[in-house]
Structures are given as structure tokens and as C-alpha cells.
C-alpha positions in Angstrom: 126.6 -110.2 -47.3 124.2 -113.1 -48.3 124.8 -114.6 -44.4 123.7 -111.2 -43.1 120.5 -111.4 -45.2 119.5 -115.1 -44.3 119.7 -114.1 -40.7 117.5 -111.1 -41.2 114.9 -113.5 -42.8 115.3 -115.8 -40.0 115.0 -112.7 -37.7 111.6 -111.9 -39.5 110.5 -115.4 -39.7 110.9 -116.0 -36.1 109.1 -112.6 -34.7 106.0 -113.4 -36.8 106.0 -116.7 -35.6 106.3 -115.8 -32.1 103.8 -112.7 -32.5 101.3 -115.0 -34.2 102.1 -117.5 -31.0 101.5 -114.7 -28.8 98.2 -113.6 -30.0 96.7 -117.0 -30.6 97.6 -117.5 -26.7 95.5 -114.1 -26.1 92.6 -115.1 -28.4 92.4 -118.8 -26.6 92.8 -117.5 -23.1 89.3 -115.4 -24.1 87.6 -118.5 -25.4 85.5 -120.7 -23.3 85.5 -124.4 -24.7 87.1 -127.5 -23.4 89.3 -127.9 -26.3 90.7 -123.8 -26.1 91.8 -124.9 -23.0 94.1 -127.6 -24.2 95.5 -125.3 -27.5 96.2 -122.4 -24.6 98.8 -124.5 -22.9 99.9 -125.4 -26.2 100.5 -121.9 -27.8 101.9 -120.7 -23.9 104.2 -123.9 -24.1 105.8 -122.8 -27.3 105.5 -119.0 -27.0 108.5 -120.1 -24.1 110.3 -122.5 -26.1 110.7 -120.9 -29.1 112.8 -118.1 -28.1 114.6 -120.7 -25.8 115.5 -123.0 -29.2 116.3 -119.9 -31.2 119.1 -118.4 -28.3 120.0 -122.2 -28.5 120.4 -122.3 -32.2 122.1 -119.2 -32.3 124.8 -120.5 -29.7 125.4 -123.5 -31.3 126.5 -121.5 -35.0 128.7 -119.1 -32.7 130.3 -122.1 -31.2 131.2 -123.7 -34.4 131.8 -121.4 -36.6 134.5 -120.0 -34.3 135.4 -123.6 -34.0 135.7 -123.8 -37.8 137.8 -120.1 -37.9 140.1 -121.4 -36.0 140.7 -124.5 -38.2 141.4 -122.0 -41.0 143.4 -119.5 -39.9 145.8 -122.5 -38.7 145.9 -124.0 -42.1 145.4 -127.3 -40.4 142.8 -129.9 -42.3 141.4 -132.4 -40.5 143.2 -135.3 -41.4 146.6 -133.8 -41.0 146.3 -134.3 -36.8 146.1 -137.8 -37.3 149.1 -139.8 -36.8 149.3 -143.3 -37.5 
């Protein structure tokens, strides 16, 4: 249960990140300076990498924790595959 709430607040967390990403893009697309120019790319650049990382993320805690269920349901520790 508290794993299901952490990702909910992560959830949250990264859709106003990426909404506020998304509509600082818009608002410095509008603007004419030299300097908007620059912070466009910017927020552009991570409005496509944060969803990237966050797939990423996710991936990597599906792959290990199955890799860590496993462990457990053989009753194997870590150690005990070493033989010297």
C-alpha cells in the first residue's frame, strides 16, 4: 500500500513537472528576445527527455525488483552461490 502511494506522488509530481515544461515552451515560443530563444530549446529539450528518463526509471525498478523476487522466492542469499 505505501509503494502504491509513492508512485501516485511520483505520478503527480512528474505530470506537473512536464505540464509546467510544456507551457513554459508555449509561453517562450510567443516571446521575442534573444535569450527566449535559447530557454525554448531548453524547455523543448527536456519536455522530450523527461518522459524518456521516467519510462527509463520505471524499467529499471521492473527489472530489479523481479530480479530481487526471484532471489526470494528461492530462499537463496547472496553469499550462499559463492564457493570457495
Amino acid at each position: 500500500m505505501k509503494q502504491k502511494k509513492q508512485k501516485r506522488i511520483l505520478a503527480w509530481v512528474g505530470l506537473i513537472l512536464l505540464a509546467g515544461l510544456l507551457i513554459a515552451t508555449f509561453v517562450l515560443a510567443l516571446i521575442d528576445a534573444p535569450w527566449a530563444q535559447n530557454a525554448f530549446k531548453m524547455c523543448l529539450g527536456f519536455s522530450i527527455l523527461l518522459p524518456v528518463l521516467i519510462y527509463v526509471w520505471l524499467m529499471l525498478h521492473r527489472v530489479l525488483k523481479s530480479k530481487d523476487s526471484e532471489t526470494d522466492e528461492k530462499g537463496d542469499s547472496h553469499d550462499s552461490n559463492r564457493h570457495f
